[in-house]
C-alpha positions as CSV (number, residue, x, y, z in Angstrom):
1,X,0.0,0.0,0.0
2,X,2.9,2.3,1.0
3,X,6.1,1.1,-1.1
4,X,8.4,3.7,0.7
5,X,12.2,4.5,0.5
6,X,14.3,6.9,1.2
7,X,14.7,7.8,-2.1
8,X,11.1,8.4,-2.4
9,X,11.2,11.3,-0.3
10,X,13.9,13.1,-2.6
11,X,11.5,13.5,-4.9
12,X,8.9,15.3,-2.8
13,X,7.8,17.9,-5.1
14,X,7.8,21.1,-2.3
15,X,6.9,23.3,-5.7
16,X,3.6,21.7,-6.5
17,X,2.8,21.8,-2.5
18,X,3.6,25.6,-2.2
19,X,1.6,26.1,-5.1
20,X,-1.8,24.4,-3.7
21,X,-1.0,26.0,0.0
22,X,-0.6,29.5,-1.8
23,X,-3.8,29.3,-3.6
24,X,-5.9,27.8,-0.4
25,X,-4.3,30.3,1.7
26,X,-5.8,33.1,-0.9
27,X,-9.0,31.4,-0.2
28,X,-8.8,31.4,3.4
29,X,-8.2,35.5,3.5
30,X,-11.0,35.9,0.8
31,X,-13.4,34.0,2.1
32,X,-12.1,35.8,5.8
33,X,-13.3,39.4,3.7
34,X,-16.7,37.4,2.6
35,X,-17.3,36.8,6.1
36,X,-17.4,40.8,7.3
37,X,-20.8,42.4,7.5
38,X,-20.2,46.1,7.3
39,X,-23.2,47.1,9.0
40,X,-22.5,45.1,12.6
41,X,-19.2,45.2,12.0
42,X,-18.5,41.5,12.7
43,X,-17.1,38.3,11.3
44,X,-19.1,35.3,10.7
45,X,-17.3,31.5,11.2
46,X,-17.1,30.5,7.4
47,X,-13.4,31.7,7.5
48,X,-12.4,29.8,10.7
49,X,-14.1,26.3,9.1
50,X,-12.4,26.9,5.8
51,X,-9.5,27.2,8.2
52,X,-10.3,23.7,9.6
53,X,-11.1,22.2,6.4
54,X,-7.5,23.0,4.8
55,X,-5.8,21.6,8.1
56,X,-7.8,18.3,7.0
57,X,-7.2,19.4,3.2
58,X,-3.0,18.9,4.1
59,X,-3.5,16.3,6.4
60,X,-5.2,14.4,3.5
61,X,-2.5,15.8,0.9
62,X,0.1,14.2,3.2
63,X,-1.9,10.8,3.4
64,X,-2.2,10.2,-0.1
65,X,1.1,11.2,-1.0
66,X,2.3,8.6,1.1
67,X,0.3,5.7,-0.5
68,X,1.3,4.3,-3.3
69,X,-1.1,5.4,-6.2
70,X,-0.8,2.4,-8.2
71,X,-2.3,0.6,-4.9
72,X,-5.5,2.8,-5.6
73,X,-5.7,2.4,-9.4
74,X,-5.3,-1.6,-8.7
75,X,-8.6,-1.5,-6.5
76,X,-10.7,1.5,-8.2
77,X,-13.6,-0.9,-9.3
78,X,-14.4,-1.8,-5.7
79,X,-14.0,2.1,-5.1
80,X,-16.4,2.7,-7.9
81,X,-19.1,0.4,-7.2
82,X,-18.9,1.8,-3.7
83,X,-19.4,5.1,-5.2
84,X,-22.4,3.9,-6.8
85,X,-23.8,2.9,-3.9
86,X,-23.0,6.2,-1.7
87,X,-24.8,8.1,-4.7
88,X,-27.5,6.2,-4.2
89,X,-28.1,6.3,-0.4
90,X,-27.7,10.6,-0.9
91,X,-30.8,9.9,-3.5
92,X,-32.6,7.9,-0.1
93,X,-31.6,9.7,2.3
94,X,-29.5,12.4,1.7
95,X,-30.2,16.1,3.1
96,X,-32.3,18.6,1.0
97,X,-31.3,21.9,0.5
98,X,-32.1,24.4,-2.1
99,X,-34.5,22.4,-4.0
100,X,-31.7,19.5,-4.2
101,X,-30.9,16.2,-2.2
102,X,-26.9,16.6,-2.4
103,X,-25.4,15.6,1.2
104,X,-25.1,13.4,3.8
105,X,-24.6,14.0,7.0
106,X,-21.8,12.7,9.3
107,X,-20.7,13.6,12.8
108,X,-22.1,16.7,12.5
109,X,-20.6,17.8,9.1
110,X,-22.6,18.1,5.6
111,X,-20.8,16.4,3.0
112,X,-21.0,16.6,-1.1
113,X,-20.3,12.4,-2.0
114,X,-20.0,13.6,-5.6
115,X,-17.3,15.6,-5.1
116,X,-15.0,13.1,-3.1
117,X,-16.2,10.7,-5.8
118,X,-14.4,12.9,-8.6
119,X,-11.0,11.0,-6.8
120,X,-12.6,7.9,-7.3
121,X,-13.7,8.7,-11.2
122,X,-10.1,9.7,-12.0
123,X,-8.5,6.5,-10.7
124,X,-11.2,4.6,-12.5
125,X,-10.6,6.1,-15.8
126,X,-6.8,5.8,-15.2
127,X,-7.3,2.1,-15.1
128,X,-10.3,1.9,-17.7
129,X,-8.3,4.2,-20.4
130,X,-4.5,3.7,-19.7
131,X,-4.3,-0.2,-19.9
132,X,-5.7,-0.1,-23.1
133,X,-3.4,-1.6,-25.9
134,X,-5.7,-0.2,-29.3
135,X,-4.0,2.2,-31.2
136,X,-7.7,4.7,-32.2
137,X,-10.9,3.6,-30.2
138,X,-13.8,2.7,-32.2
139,X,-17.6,3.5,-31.5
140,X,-17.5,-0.2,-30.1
141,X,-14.5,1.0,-27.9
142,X,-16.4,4.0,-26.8
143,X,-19.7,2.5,-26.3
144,X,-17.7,-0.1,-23.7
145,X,-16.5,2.4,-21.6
146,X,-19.6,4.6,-21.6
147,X,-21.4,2.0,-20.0
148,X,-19.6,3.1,-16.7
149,X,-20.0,6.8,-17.5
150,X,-24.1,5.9,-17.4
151,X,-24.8,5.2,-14.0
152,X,-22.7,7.5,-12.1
153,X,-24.0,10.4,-14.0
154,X,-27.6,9.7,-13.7
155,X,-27.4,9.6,-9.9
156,X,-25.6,12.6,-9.7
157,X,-27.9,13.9,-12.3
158,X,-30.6,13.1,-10.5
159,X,-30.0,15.0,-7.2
160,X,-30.4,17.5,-9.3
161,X,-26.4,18.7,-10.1
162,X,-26.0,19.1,-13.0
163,X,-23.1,21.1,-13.2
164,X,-20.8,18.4,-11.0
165,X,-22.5,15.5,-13.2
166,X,-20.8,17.4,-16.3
167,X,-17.8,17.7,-15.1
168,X,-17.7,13.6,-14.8
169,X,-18.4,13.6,-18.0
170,X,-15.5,16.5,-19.4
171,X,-13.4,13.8,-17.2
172,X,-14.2,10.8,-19.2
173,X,-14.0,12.7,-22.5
174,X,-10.3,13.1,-21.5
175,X,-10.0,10.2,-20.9
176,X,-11.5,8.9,-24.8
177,X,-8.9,11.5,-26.3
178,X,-6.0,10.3,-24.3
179,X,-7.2,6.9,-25.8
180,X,-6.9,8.2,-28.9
181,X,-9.9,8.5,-31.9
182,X,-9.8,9.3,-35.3
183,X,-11.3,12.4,-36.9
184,X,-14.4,11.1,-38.3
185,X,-15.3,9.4,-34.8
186,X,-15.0,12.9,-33.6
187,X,-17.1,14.5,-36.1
188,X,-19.8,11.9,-35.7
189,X,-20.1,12.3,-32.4
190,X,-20.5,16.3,-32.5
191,X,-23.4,15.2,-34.5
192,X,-24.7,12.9,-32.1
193,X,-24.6,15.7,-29.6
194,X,-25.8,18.3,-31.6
195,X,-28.9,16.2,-32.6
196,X,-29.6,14.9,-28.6
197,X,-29.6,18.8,-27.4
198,X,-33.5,19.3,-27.8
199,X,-34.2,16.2,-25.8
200,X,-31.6,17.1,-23.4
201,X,-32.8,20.6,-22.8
202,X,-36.2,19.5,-22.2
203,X,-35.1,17.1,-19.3
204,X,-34.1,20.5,-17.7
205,X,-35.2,21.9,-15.0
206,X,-36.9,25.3,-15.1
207,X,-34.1,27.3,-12.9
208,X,-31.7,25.5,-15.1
209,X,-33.0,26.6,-18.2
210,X,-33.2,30.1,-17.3
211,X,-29.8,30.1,-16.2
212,X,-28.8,29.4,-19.7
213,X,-31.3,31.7,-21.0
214,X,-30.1,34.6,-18.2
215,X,-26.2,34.1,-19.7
216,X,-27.4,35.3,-23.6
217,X,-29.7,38.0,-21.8
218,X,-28.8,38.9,-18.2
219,X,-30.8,42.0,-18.6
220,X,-34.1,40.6,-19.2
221,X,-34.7,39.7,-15.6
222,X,-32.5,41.5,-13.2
223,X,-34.0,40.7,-10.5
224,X,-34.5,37.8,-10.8
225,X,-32.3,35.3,-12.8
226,X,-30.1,37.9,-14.1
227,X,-29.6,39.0,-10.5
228,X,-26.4,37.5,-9.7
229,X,-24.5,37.6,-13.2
230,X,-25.2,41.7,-12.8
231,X,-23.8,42.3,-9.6
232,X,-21.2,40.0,-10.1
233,X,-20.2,42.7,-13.3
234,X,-20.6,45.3,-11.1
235,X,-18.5,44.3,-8.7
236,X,-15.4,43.3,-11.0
237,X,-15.6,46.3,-12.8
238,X,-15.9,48.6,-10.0
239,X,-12.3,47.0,-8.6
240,X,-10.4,48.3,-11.2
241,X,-6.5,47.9,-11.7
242,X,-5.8,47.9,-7.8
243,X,-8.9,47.3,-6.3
244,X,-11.1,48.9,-3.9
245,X,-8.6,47.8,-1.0
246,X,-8.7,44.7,1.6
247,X,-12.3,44.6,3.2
248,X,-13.7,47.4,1.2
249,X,-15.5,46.1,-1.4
250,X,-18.7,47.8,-1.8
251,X,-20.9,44.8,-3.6
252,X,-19.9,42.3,-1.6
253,X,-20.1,43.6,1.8
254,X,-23.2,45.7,1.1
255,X,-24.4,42.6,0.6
256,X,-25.4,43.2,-3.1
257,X,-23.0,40.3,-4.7
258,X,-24.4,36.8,-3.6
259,X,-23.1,33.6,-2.8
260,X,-19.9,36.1,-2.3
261,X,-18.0,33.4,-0.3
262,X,-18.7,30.5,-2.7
263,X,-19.5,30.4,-6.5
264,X,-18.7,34.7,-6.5
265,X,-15.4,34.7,-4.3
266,X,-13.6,35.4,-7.6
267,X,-16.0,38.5,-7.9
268,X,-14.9,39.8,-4.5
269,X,-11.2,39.0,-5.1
270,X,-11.6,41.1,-8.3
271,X,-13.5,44.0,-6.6
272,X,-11.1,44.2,-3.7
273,X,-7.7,43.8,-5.2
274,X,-8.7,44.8,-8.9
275,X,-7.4,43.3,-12.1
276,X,-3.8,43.0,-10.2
277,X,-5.5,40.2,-7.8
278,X,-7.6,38.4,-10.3
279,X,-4.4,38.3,-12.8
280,X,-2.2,36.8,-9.8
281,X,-4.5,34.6,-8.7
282,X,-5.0,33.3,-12.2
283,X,-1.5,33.2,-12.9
284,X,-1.1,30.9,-10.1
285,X,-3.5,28.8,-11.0
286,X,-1.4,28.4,-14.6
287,X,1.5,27.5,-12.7
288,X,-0.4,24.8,-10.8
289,X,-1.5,22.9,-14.5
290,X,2.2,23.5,-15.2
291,X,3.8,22.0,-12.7
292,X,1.3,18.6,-12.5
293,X,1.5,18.5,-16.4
294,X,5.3,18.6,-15.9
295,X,5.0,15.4,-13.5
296,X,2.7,13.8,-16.0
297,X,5.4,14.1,-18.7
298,X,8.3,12.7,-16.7
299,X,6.0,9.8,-15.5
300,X,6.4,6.8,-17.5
301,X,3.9,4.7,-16.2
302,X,0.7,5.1,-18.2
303,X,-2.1,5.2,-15.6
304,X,0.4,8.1,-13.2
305,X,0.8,9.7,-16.1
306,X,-3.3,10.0,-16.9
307,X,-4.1,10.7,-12.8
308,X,-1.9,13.9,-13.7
309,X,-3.6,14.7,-16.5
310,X,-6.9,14.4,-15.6
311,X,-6.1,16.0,-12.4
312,X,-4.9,19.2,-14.5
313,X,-8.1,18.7,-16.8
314,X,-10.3,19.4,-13.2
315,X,-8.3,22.5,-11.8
316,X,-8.3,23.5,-15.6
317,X,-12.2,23.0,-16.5
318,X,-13.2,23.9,-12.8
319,X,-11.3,27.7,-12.4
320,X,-12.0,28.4,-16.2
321,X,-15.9,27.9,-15.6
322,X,-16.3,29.7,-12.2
323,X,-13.8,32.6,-13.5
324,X,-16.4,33.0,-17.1
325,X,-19.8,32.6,-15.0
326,X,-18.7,35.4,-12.2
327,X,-17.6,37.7,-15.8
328,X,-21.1,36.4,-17.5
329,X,-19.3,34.9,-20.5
330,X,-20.7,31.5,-19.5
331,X,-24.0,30.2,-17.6
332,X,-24.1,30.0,-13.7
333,X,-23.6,26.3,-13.3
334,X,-22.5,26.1,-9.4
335,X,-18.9,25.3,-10.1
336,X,-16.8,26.3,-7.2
337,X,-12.8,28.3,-8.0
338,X,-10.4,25.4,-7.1
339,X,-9.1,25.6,-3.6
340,X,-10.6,29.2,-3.2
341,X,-14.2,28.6,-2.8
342,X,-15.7,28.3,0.7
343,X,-16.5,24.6,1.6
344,X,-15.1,21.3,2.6
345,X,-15.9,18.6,0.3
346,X,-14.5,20.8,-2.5
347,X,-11.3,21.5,-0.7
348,X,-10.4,17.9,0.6
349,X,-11.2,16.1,-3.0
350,X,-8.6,18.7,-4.5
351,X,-5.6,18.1,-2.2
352,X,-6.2,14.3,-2.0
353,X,-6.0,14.8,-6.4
354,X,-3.3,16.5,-5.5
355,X,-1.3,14.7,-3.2
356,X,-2.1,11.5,-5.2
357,X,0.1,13.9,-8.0
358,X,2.8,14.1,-5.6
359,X,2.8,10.4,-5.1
360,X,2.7,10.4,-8.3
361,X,6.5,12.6,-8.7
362,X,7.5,10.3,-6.3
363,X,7.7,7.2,-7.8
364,X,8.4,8.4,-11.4
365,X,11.5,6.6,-11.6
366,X,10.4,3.5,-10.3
367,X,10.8,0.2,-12.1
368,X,7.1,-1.1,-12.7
369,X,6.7,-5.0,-13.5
């Protein structure tokens, strides 16, 4: 399970893990702003259990990096039809909030299963797409491994989350490139999906649909649906080059930005330290892809090599929607920043992806039989 040397250790990669502690330490003093209400002039706790959940977050960085990832590919199928069956319970008897049955509760804490899950998904598709021997994969080749896509996305589907049970499936389209497919299987399938989008658009919900309709006209209802895509604007645009300064942003502590601690933090970084802060903040987020893409190249070992990848795929795919949906150039799906967001599950399933990197970097230059 472990497999650990001393020579391991020299490999510890201390750039990727300054990286991720840099970023979540951004979101700690963000989310420490989004906790101020100007008119009491007091903090709420979001910012002390953010603090909590990155102690967990590095503890569980530290515990994966430790065990040998190959160990967790080798026993993913168990992991997934666990997952299965955790999705389903939430469906039973998960908690509802906000119109959707998405947690469970244990000792006390409200967890997301299908965002620890994206951990499980990753190794599964490591061991469903980089043991393959075909050169291009077929329909038949596609159809085999959508069978496991199926069931997992329905669940999460289901609860309703729609924005978390795309992101499984951006994961597994990775995975089909990184298998390899010819052009015309490409262009086929765009068909495919370009034919299915009326049925698939009337299986959505009504807030769903208006979110989509809200991000080609925000100003047709803005007070309603078009609410938070406005003020989100608003508050970007107000912050300028430098920002407004460190708790003195306007829209978010006047309480007209919402969700300023979760989806919007990216809105309140921008309104508070300007176009300076967002650009950092982005700019650290590059170096993060660069640095696990880097580990995926000098990894050898096919499925390491497609953990990194896929890993870099999420942090890519997850900062890239929440940064376009705060600046209205994409619909409000729910997605929170990487690492920056307020909220546990999100924060744990990235450093365990994480340190499961840096397990990765350290057994690059092991022999595999």
């Amino acid at each position: 399970m472990f497999q650990l040397n001393r020579k391991h250790f020299k490999y510890f990669d201390y750039i990727l893990t300054l990286i991720v502690l840099t970023i979540a330490t951004i979101g700690i003093f963000a989310i420490y702003s989004a906790s101020f209400d100007l008119n009491s002039g007091k903090f709420s706790s979001f910012y002390l259990k953010q603090m909590i959940w990155l102690f967990a977050g590095i503890l569980t960085y530290l515990l994966f990096t430790i065990i040998n990832y190959r160990f967790l590919v080798k026993h993913s199928f168990l992991l997934y039809l666990l997952s299965l069956a955790i999705l389903l319970l939430v469906l039973i008897k998960g908690h509802i909030g906000m119109g959707a049955q998405r947690w469970i509760n244990i000792a006390g804490f409200r967890l997301q299963p299908s965002e620890f899950i994206k951990v499980v998904w990753i190794l599964f598709l490591a061991k469903q797409f980089a043991t393959n021997k075909i050169e291009y994969a077929t329909f038949l080749d596609i159809f085999k491994k959508l069978i496991y896509l199926i069931p997992i996305f329905l669940l999460i589907f289901l609860e309703p989350d729609l924005g978390t049970a795309l992101v499984y499936v951006y994961l597994w389209g990775i995975g089909v490139l990184y298998l390899g497919v010819k052009r015309y299987t490409v262009f086929i399938t765009l068909i495919i999906i370009i034919i299915a989008l009326p049925v698939g658009w009337n299986h959505l919900k009504d807030y769903q649909k208006k979110r989509v309709i809200t991000f080609l006209n925000p100003e047709k209802d803005p007070f309603g649906a078009g609410y938070h895509v406005i003020q989100s604007k608003i508050a970007i645009g107000s912050g300028g080059l430098k920002g407004k300064g460190f708790l003195k942003g306007t829209q978010s502590h006047l309480k007209f930005l919402p969700e300023r601690h979760t989806d919007f933090i990216f809105s309140l970084i921008c309104e508070e330290f300007g176009f300076i802060g967002g650009a950092t903040l982005l700019s650290l987020f590059l170096l993060l892809l660069m640095r696990i893409i880097y580990i995926a190249i000098l990894t050898k070992e096919p499925s390491g090599k497609l953990i990194a990848l896929l890993t870099a795929a999420l942090i890519f795919f997850q900062t890239y929607v929440n940064a376009a949906m705060t600046m209205g150039i994409m619909p409000v799906v729910g997605i929170p920043m990487p690492f920056v967001s307020y909220g546990g599950s999100s924060l744990i399933t990235l450093c365990s992806l994480c340190g499961i990197v840096n397990s990765i970097a350290l057994r690059r230059y092991d022999i595999v039989s």
